[in-house]
RORO-258549 format. One record per residue: x, y, z of N, C-alpha, C in turn. Coordinates in Angstrom, 2 decimals, decimal comma. Example, Ala and Ser with C-alpha at 12.3 -4.5 7.8 and 13.67 -1.06 7.14 Angstrom:
residues 2
BARO      n_xx      n_yy      n_zz     ca_xx     ca_yy     ca_zz      c_xx      c_yy      c_zz
BARO     13,19     -5,69      7,80     12,30     -4,50      7,80     13,20     -3,30      7,80
BARO     12,85     -2,25      7,08     13,67     -1,06      7,14     12,90      0,03      7,87
END
This chain:
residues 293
BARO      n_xx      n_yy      n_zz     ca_xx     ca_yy     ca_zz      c_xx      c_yy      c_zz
BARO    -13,93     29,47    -24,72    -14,13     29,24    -23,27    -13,69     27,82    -22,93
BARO    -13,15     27,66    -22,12    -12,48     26,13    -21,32    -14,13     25,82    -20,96
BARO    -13,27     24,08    -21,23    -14,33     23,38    -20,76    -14,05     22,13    -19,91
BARO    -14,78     21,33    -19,44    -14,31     20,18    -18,76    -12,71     19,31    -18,95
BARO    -13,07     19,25    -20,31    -11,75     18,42    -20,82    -10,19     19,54    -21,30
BARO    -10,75     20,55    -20,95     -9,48     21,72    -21,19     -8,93     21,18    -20,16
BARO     -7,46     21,05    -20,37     -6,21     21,15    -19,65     -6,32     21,95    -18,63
BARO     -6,85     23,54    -18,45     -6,59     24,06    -17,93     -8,31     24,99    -17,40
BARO     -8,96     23,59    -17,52    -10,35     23,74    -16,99    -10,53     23,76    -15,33
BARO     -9,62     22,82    -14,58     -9,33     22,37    -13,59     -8,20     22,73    -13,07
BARO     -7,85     22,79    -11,83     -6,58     22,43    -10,81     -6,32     21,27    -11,29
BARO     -4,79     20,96    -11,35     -4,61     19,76    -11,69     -4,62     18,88    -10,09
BARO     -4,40     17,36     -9,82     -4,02     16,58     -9,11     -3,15     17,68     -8,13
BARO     -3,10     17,67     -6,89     -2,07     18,37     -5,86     -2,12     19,79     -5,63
BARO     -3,11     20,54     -6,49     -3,11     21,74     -6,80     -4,20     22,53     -5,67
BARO     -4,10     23,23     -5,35     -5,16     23,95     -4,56     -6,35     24,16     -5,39
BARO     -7,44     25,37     -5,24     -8,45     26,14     -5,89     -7,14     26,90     -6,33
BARO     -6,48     27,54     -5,78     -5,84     28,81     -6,61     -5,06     28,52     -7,55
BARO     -4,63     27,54     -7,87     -3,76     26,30     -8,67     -2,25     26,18     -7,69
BARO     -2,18     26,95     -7,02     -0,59     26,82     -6,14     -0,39     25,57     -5,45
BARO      0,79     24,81     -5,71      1,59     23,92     -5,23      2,61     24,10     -4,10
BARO      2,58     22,81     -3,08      4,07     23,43     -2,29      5,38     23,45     -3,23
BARO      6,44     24,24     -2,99      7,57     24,46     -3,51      8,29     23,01     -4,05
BARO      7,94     22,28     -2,37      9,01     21,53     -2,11     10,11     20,99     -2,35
BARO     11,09     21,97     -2,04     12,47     22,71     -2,26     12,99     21,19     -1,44
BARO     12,81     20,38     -0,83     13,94     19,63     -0,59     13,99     18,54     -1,89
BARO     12,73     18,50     -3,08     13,40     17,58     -3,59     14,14     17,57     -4,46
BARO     14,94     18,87     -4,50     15,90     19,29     -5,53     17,20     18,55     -5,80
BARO     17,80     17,96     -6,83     18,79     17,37     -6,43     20,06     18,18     -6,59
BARO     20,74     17,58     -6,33     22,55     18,59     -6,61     22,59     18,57     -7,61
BARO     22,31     18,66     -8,64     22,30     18,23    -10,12     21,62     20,25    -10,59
BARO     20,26     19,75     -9,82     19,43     20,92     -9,82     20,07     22,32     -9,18
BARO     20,53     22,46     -8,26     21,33     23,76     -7,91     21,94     23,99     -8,94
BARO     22,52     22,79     -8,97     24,06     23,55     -9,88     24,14     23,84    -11,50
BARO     22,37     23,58    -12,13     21,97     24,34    -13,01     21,79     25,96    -12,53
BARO     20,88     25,78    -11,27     20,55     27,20    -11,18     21,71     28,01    -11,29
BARO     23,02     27,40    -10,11     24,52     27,62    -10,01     24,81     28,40    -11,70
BARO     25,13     27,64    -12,25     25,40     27,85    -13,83     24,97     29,15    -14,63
BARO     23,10     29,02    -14,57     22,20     30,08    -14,96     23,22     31,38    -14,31
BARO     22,84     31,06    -12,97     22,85     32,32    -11,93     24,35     33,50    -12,75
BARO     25,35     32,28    -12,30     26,87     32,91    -12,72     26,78     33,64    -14,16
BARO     26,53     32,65    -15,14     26,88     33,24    -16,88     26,01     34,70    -16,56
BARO     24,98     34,75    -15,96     23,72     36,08    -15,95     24,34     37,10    -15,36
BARO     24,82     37,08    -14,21     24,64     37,77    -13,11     26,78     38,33    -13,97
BARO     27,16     37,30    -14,60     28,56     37,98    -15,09     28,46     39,40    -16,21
BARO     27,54     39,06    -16,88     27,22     40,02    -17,93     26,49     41,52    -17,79
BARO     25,72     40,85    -16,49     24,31     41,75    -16,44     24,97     43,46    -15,76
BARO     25,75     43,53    -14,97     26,84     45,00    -15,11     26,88     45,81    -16,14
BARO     26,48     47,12    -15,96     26,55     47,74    -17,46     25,31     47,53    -18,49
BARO     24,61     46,66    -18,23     23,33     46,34    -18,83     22,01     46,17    -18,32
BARO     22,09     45,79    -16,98     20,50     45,80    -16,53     20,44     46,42    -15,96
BARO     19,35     47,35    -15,37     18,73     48,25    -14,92     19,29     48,40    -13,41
BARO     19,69     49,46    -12,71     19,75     49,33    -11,34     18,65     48,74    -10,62
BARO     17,34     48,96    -11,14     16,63     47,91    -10,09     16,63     46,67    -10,12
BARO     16,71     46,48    -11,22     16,95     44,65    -11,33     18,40     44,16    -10,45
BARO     19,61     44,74    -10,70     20,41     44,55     -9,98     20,50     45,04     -8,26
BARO     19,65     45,85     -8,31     19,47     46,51     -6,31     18,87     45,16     -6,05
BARO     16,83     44,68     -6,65     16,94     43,69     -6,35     17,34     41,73     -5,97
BARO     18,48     42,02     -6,99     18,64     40,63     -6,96     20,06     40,95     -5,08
BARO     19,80     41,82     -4,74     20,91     42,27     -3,73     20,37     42,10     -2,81
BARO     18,55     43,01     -3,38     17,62     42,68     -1,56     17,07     41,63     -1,35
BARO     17,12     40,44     -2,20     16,76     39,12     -2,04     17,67     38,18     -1,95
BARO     18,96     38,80     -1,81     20,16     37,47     -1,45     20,16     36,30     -2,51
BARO     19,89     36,94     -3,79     19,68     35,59     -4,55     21,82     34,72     -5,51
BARO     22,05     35,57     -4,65     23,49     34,80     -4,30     24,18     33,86     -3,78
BARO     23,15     33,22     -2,92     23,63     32,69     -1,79     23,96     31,31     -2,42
BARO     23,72     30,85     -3,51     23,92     29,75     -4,41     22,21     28,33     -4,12
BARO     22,25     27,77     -5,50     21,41     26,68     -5,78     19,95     27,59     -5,68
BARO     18,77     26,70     -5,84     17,46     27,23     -6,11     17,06     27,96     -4,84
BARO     16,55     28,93     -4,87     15,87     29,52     -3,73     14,52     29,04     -3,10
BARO     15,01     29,06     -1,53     13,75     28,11     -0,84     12,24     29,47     -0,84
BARO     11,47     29,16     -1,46     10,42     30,71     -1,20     10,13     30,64     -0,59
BARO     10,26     29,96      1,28      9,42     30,79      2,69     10,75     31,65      2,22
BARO     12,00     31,51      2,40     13,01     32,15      2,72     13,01     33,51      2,15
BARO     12,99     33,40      0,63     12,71     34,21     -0,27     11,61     35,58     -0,43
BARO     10,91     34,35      0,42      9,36     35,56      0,21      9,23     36,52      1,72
BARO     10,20     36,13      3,03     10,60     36,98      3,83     11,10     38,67      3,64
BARO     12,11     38,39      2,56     12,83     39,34      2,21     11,77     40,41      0,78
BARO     10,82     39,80      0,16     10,43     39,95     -0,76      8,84     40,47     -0,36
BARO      8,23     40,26      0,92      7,44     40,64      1,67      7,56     41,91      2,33
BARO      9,01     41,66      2,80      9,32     43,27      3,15      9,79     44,10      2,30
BARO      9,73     44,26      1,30     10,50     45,21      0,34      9,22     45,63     -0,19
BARO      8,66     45,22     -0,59      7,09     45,85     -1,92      5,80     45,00     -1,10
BARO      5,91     44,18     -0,27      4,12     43,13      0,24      4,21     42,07     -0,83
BARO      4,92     41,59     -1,90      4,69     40,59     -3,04      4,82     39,34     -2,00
BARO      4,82     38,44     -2,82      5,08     36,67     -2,30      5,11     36,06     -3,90
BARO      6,18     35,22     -3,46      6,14     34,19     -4,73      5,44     32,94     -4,40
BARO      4,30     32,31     -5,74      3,62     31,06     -4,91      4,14     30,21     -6,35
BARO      4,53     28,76     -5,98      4,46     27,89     -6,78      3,48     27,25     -7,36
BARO      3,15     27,08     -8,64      2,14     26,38     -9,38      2,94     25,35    -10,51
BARO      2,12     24,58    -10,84      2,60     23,18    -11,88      2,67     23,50    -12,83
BARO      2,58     24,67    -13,56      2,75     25,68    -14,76      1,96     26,39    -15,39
BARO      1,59     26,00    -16,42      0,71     27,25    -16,67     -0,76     27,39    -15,92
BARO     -1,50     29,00    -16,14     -2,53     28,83    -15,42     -3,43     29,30    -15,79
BARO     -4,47     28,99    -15,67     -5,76     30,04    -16,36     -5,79     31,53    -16,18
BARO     -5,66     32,44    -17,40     -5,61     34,08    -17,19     -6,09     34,45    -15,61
BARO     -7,45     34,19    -15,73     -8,26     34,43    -14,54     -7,46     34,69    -13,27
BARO     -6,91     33,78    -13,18     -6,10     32,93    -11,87     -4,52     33,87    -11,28
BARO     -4,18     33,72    -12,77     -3,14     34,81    -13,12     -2,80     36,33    -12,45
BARO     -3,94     36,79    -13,45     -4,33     37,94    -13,29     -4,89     37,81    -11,43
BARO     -5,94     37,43    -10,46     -5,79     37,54     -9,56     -5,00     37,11     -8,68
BARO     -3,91     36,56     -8,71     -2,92     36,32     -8,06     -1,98     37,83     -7,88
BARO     -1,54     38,35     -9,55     -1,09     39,38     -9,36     -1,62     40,74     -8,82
BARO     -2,97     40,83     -9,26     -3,51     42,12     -8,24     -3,40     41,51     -6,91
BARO     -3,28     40,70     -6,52     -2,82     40,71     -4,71     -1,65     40,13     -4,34
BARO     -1,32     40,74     -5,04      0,44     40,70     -5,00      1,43     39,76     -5,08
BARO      0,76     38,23     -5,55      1,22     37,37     -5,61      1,99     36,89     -6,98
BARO      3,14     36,14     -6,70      3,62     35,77     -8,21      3,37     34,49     -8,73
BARO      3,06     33,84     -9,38      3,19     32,48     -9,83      4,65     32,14    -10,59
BARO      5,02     30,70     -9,97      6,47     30,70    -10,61      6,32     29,12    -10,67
BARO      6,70     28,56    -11,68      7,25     27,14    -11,88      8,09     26,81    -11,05
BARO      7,90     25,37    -10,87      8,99     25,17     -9,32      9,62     23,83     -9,77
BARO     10,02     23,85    -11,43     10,62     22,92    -12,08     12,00     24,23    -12,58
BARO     13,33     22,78    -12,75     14,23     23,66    -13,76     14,38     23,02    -15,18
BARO     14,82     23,79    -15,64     15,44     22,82    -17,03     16,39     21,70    -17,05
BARO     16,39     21,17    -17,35     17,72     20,59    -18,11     19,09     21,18    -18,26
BARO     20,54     20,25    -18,41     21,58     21,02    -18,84     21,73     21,22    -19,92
BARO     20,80     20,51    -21,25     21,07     20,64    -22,39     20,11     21,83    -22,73
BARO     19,20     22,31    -21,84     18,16     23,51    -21,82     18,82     24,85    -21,49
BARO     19,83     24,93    -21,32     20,58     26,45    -20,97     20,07     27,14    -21,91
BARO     20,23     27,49    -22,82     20,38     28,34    -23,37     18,59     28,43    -24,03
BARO     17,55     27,79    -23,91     15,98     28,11    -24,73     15,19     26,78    -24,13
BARO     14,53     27,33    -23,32     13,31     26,27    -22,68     11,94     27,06    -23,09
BARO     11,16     26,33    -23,74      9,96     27,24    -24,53      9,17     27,39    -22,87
BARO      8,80     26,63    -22,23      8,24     26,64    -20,71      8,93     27,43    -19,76
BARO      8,64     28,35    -19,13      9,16     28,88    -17,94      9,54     27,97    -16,73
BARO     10,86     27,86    -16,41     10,87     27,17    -15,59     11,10     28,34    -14,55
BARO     11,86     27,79    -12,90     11,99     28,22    -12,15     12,88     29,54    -12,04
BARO     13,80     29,29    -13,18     15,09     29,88    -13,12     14,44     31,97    -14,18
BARO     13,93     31,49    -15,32     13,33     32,99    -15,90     11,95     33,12    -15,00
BARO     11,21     32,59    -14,18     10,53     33,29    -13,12     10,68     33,58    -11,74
BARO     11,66     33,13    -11,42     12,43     33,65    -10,13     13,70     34,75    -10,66
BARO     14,84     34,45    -11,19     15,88     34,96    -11,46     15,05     36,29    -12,66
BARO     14,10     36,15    -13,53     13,96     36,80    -14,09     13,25     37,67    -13,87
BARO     11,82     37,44    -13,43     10,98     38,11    -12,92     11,04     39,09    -11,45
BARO     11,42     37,82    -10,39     11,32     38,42     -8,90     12,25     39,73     -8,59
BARO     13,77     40,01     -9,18     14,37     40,90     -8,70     13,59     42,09     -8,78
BARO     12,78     42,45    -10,21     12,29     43,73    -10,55     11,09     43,66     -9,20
BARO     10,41     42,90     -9,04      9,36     42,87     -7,63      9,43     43,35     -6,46
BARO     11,20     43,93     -6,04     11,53     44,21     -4,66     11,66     45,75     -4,90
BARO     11,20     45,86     -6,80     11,56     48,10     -6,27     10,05     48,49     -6,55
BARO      9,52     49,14     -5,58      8,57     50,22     -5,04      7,54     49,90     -6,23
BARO      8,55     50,86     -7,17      7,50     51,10     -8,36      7,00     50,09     -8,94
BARO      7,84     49,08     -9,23      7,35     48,46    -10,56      6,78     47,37     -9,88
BARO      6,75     47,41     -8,41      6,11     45,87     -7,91      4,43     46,81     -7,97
BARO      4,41     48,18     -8,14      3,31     48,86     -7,94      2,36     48,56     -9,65
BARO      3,67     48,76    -10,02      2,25     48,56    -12,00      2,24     46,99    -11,86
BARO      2,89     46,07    -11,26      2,93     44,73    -11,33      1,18     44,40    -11,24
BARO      1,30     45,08     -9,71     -0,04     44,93     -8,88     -1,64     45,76    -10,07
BARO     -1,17     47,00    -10,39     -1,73     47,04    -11,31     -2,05     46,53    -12,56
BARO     -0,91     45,90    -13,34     -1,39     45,47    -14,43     -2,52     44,27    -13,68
BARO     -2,39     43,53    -12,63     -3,42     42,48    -12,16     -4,65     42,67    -12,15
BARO     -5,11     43,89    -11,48     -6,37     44,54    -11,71     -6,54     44,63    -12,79
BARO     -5,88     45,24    -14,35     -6,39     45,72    -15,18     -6,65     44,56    -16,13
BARO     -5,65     43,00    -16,08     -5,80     41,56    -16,49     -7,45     41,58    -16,02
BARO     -8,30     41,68    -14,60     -8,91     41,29    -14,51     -9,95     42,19    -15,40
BARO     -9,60     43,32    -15,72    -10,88     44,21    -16,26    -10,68     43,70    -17,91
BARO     -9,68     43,34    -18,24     -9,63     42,94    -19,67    -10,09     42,06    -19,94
BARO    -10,25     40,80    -19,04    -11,25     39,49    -19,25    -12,30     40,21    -19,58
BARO    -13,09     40,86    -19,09    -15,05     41,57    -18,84    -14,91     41,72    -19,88
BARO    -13,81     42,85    -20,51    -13,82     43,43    -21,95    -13,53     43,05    -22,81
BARO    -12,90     41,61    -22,78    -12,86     40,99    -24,19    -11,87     41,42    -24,77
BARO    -10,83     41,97    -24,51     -9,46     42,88    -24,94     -7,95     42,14    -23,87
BARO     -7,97     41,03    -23,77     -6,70     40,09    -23,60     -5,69     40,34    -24,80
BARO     -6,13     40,46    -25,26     -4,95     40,39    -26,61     -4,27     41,69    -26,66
BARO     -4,80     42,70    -26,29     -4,19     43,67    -26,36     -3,39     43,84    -25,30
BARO     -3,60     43,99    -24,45     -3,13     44,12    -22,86     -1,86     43,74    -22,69
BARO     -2,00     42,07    -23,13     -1,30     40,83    -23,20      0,29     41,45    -24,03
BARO      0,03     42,66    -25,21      0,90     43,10    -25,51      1,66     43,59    -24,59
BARO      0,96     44,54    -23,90      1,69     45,80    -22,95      2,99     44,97    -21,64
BARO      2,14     43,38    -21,42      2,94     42,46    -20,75      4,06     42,18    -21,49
BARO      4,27     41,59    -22,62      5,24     41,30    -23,83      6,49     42,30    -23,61
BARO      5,73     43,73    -24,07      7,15     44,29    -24,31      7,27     45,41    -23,11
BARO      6,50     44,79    -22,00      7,23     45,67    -20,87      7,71     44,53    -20,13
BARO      7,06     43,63    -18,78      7,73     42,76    -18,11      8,22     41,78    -18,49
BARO      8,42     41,24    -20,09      8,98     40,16    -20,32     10,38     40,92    -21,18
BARO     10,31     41,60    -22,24     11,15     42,36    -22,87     11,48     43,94    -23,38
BARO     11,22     44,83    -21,44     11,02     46,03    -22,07     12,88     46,23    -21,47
BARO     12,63     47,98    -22,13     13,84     48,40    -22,06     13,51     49,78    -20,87
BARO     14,66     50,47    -20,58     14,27     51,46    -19,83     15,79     52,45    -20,33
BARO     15,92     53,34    -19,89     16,64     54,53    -20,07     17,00     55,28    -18,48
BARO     18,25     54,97    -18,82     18,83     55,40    -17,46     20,29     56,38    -17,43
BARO     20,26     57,19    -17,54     21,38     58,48    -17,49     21,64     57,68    -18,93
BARO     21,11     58,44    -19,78     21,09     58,69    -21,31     21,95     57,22    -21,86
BARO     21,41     55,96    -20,97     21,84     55,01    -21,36     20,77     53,72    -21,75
BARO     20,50     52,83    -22,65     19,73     51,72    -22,81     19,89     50,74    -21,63
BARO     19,01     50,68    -20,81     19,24     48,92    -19,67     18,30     47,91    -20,07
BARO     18,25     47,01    -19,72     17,94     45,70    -19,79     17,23     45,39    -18,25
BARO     15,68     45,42    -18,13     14,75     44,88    -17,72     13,35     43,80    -17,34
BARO     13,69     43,77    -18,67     12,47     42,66    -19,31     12,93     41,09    -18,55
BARO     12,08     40,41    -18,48     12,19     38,79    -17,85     13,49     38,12    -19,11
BARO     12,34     38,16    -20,32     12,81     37,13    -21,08     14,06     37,76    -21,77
BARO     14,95     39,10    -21,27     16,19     39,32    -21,34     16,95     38,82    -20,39
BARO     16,80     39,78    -19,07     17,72     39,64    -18,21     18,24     37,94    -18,08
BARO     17,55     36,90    -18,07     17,71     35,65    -18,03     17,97     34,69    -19,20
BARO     17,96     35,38    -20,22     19,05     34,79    -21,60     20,02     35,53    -21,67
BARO     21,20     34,65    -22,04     22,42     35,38    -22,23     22,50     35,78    -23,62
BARO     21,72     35,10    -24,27     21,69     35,84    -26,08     21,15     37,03    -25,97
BARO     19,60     36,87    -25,67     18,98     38,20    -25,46     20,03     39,41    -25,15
BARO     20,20     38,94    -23,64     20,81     40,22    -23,41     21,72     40,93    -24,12
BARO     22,55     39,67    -24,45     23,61     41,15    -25,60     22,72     41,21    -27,08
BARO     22,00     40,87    -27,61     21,23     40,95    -28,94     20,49     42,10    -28,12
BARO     19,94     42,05    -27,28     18,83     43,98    -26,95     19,71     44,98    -27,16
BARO     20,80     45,17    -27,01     21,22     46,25    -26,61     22,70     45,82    -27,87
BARO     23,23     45,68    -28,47     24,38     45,28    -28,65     24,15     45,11    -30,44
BARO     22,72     44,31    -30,72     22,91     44,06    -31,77     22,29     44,97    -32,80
BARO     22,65     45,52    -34,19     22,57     46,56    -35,05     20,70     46,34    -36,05
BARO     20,21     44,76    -35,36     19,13     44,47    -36,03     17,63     45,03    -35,33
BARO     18,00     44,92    -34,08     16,30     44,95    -33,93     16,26     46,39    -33,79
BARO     14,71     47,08    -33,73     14,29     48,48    -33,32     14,29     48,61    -32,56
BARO     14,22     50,06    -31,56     14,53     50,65    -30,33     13,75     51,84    -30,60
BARO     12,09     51,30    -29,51     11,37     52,53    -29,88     10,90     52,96    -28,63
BARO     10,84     54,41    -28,90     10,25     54,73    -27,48      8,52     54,24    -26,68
BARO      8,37     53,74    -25,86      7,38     53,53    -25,16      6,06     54,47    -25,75
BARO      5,04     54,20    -26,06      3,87     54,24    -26,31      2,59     53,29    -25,78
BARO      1,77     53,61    -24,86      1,12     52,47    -24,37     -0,14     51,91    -25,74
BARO     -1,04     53,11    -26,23     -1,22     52,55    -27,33     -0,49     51,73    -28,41
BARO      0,26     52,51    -28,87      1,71     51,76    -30,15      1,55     50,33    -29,67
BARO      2,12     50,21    -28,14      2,88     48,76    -27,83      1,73     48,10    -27,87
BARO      0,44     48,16    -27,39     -0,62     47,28    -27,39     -1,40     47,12    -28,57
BARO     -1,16     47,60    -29,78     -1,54     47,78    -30,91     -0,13     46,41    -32,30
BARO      0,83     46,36    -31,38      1,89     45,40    -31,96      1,95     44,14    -31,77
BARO      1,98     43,28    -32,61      2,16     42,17    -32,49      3,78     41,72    -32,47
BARO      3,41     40,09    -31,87      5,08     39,54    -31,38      5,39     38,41    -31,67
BARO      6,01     37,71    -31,51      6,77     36,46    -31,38      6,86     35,84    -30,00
BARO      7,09     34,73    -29,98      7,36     34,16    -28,79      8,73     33,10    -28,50
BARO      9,02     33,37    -30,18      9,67     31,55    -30,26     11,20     32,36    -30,72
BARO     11,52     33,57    -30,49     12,91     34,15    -31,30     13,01     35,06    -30,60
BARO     14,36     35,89    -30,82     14,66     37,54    -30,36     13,57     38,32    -31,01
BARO     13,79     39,44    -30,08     12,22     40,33    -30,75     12,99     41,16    -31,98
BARO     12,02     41,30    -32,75     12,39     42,72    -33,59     12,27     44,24    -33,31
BARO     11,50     44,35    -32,43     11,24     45,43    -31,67     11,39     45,27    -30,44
BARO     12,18     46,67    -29,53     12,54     46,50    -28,09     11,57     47,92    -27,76
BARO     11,01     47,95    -26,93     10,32     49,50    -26,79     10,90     49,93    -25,45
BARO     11,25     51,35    -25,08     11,97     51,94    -23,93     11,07     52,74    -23,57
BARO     11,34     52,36    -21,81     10,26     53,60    -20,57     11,20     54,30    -20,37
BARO     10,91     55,74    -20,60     11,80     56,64    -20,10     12,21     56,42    -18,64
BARO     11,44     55,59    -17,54     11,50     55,14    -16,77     10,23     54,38    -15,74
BARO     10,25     53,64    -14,71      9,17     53,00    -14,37      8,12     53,83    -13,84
BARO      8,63     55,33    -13,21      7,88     55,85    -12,87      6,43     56,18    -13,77
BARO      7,53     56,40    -14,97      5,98     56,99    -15,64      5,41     55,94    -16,68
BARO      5,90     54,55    -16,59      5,22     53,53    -17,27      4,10     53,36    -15,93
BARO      4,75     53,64    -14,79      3,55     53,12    -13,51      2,10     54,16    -13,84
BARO      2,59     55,68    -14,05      1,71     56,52    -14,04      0,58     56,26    -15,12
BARO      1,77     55,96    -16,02      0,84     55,69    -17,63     -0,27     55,00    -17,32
BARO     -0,21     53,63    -16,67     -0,72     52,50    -16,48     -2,07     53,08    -15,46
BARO     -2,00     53,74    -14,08     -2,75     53,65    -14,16     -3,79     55,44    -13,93
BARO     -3,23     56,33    -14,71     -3,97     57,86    -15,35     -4,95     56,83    -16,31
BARO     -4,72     55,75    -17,05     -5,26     55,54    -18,58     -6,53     54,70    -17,93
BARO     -7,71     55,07    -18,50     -9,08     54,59    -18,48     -8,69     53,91    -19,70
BARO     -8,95     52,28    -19,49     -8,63     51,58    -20,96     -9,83     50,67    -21,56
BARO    -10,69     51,51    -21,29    -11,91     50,51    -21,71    -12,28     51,43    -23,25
BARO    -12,13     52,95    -22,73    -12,55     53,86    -24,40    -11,05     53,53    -24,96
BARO    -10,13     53,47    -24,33     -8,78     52,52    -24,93     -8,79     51,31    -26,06
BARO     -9,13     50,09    -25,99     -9,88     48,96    -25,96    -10,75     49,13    -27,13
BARO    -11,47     50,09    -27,27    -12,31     50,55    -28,33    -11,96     51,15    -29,22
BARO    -11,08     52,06    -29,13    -10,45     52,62    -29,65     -9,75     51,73    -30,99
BARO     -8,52     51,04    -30,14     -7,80     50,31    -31,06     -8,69     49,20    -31,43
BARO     -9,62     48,52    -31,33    -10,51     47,91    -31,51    -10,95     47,93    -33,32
BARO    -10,80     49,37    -32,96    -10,97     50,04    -34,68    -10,36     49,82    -35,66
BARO     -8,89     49,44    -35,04     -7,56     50,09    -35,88     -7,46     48,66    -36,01
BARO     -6,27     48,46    -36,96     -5,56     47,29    -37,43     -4,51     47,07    -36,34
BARO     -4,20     45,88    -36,75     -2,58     45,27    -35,77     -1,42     45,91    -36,43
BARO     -0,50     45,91    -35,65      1,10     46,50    -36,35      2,01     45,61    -36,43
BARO      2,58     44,87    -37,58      3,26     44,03    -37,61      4,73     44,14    -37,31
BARO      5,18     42,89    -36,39      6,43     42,94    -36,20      7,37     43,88    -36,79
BARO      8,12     44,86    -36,51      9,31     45,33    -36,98      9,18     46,40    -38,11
BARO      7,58     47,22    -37,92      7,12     48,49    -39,03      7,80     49,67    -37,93
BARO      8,18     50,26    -38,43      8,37     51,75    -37,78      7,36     52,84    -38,32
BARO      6,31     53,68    -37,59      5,48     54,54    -37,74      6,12     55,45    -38,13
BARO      5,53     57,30    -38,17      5,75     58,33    -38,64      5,74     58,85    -37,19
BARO      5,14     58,06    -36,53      4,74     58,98    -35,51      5,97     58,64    -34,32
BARO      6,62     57,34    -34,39      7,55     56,60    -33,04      8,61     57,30    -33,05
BARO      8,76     57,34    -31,72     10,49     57,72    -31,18     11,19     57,12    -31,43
BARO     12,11     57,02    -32,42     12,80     55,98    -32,79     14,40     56,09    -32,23
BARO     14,96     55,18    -31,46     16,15     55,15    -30,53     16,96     54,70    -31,81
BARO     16,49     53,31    -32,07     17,47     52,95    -33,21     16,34     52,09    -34,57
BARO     16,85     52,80    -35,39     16,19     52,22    -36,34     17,16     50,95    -36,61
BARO     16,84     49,94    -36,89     17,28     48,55    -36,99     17,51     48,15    -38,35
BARO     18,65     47,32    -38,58     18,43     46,76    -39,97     17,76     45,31    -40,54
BARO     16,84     44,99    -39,44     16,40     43,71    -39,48     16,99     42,55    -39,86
BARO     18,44     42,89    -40,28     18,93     41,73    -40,61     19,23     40,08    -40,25
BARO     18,60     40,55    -38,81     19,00     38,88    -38,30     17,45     38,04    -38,82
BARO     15,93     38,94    -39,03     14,86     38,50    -39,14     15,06     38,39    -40,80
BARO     15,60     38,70    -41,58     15,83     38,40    -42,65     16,50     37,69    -42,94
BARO     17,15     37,23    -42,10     18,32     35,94    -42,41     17,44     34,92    -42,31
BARO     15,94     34,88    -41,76     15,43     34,11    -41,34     13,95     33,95    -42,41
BARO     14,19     34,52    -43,40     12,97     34,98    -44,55     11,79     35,69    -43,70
BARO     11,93     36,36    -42,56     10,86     36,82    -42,54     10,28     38,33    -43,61
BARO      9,38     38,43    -43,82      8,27     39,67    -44,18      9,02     40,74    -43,33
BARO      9,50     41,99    -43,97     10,10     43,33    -43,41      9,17     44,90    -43,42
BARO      8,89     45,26    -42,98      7,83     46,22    -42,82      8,98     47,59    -42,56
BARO      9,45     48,16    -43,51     10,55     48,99    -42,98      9,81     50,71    -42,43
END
């Protein structure tokens, strides 16, 4: 439990109660666009053929073309009318709590810092660029701004229950690095793809990691990484029925359930998984990791 002297006991200095900051988009310098500039182009060149039609419909219904960082009144006009979301700026990270109710009411939290030019390619911190460019497009289609809103509610029921960790999975390898299936093809959805240019061609392209079908138990039962490409990519047959999944499932006898069971380590393939592509782990072995074949 946070306490006084936790970092993240408090609002920092400038911060509201909710922790949200103004944007303030004018103090960006030209320096700063023309990272986003940079990001935007290398992403948005590749992402054809690979990311999901909704990710690409929305980066269309939010005009996020128009070049340099996006101002969010502007942003959240267009992004208001498409699904009810809003993007709010905060000073970075934030207490689950906070998190989690922001997103059940439809709100996003986004860093309103960018990287660096020597940061292209791996900023361990979210800056502006993988929570706007990465996150917001998927926010403007129907569905998935709908499990968004749900997973928020269910963040908040997982605090009561003491089951963050699990949950926390289902976030991992759906809105940060899931996959989806679209006319008998693999796309690219996840945050922490669509907005690396490694990622993206390593999900789909490279002969190492697994490609398993969606399981909401399985995925919340797996453990991850944070600091590398994943070894495991898991695929929704589509959002519809990751939305349904999400919320048909009472996850508290859930919760208990796996509660029972052990963790699944990075990169094991079951008896039981849909397996798209079995992987040769070779890039995690180049790296001495432990192989669970």
């Amino acid at each position: 439990m946070a306490n006084d002297t936790h970092v993240l006991a408090h609002p920092p200095e400038g911060a509201g109660a909710d922790w949200t900051i103004p944007q303030d988009w004018e103090r960006y310098t030209d320096e700063d666009h023309g990272t986003w500039d940079i990001l935007y182009a290398r992403q948005t060149e590749m992402l054809p053929g690979r990311a999901s039609r909704a990710f690409l419909k929305g980066l269309e219904t939010l005009e996020l073309s128009r070049g340099g960082i996006p101002n969010f009144d502007e942003l959240n006009e267009r992004l208001t009318a498409a699904t009810g979301w809003k993007v709010v700026a905060v000073p970075g990270l934030v207490p689950d709590d906070v998190f989690f109710d922001h997103m059940a009411n439809r709100r996003f939290v986004a860093g309103n810092f960018i990287r660096r030019r020597d940061q292209l390619d791996y900023l361990q911190e979210p800056d502006i660029f993988h929570d706007v460019f990465g996150h917001v497009p998927m926010l403007a289609d129907p569905v998935f701004a709908d499990y968004m809103a749900a997973y928020g509610r269910g963040g908040l029921r997982a605090l009561e229950l003491g089951a963050l960790k699990n949950l926390a999975r289902l976030y991992w390898y759906t809105v940060e690095f899931g996959l989806v299936e679209e006319q008998g093809a693999l796309r690219i959805y996840g945050s922490g793809i669509v907005s690396s240019k490694g990622e993206s061609i390593f999900a789909l392209d490279d002969p190492s990691p697994n490609r398993i079908g969606f399981d909401l138990e399985r995925v919340m039962r797996t453990e991850y990484r944070i600091d590398d490409y994943q070894q495991n990519y898991f695929v929704v047959p589509s959002f519809d029925e990751l939305l349904r999944v999400t919320v048909e499932t009472d996850f508290a006898p859930l919760y208990a359930r796996i509660g029972g069971q052990g963790d699944i380590p990075i990169g094991a393939i079951l008896p039981d998984d849909r397996v798209i592509t079995h992987g040769t782990q070779d890039y995690a072995k180049a790296r001495g990791e432990a192989i669970l074949a």
